[in-house]
C-alpha positions, 0 to 999 in steps of 0.5 A: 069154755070161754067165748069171745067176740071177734078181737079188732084187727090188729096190724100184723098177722094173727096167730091161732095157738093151739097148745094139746095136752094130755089133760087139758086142750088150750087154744088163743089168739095172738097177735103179731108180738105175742100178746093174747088178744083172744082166750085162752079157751080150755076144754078137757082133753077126750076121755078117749083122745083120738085124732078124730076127737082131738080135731073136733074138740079144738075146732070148737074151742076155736071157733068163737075167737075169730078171724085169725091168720096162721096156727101155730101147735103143740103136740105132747110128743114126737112130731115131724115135719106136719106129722105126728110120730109119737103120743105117749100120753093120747095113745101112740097107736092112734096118732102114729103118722097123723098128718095133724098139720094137714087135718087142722089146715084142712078143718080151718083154712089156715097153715099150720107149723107144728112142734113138740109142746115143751118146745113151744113153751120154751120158745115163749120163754127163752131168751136166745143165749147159750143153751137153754133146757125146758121142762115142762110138769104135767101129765108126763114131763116134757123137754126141749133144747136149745142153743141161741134160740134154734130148737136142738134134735128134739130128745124124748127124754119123758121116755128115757129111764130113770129109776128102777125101771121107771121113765122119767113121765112114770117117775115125775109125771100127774099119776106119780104126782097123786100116787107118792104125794108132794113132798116125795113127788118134790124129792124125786124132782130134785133128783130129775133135775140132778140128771138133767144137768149131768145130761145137759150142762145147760146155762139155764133151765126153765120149768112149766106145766101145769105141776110146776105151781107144786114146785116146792124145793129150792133151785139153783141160781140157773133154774126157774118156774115160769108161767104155763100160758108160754104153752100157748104164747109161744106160738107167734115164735113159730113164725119167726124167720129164723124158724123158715128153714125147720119148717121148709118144704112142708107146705 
């Protein structure tokens, strides 16, 4: 774990990111216009990944990051509101209904606004026009919408069949990965996004996490990798007033 001294105070609040994966536990500090001026700190995510172990773990990697004013989080799998619903990848039984906002505001101080992770992502990677997809390559596959910047419904589509029976975090995800290898793992991305565009009809797709480094087909004009820290640097997007009225009500 990296440990870091308290950054200087910036002008402007400073926003705790804490992006939670299946894999990898990752948290930094941003200031007001994104820039991470503290971590990223990373840690493996519990064998056993309980609420209980998952807050505990990641109030220790916050720790050494100082003063910090707001959190920003994102959650691999259904959230509403400041709860979660869905968890496929840490064990849906566990996490159903955790009120993770509450837990993290009560540990640390601070408000929390929490979003599913591939939307965090793409709200650090966006650029507001049209409707933009995200897709996120990593221990399962994540996804997210949006139409001039506002996150869509959010769609579980990681859970969605795709071929014989397979979901798309089954077909395309890390076991997947290590089970068929890169070429075949490549060939069945292609045919993922093949469907995501039917399904979708966006202007733009954007592929992230931390398989997205094993990308090796060509993309379409419309489609393109971008770097895995947006998981975290997206986080100071979470404030943006046009985002107030997701988040209004829930304290």
């Amino acid at each position: 774990m990296d440990i870091n001294p308290d950054p200087p105070r910036k002008s402007g609040p400073l926003t705790l990111a804490i992006d939670i994966g299946g894999t990898k536990l990752k948290v930094g500090l941003l200031d007001q216009h994104g820039a991470m001026v503290a971590g990223p700190n990373r840690v493996d995510t519990p064998a056993s990944p309980t609420p209980q172990a998952v807050v505990d773990a990641l109030i220790n990697l916050t720790t050494p990051l100082g003063h910090f004013d707001r959190i920003s989080v994102g959650f691999p799998g259904v959230v509403r509101g400041s709860h979660v619903l869905t968890a496929p990848n840490l064990g849906t039984p566990e996490w159903r209904n955790f009120p993770l906002a509450a837990a993290l505001t009560d540990k640390l101080g601070k408000p929390v606004r929490l979003l599913n992770d591939a939307e965090v992502q793409g709200l650090g990677v966006i650029t507001g026009k049209g409707l933009e997809c995200v897709i996120t390559l990593g221990t399962g596959m994540g996804f997210s919408l949006f139409l001039n910047g506002r996150p869509a419904p959010h769609l579980e589509l990681s859970q969605h069949p795709i071929h014989k029976g397979k979901t798309y975090d089954q077909f395309i995800g890390v076991a997947a990965f290590k089970e068929v290898g890169r070429p075949r793992w490549n060939r069945r991305l292609r045919r993922v996004l093949a469907c995501i565009t039917t399904l979708v009809g966006f202007d733009r797709l954007y592929i992230g996490g931390g398989n997205a480094k094993q990308v090796d087909i060509t993309l379409p004009g419309n489609v393109e990798l971008v770097s895995n820290e947006a998981g975290i640097t997206g986080g100071v997007k979470l404030w943006a007033k046009a985002l107030d009225p997701i988040f209004a009500g829930l304290g």
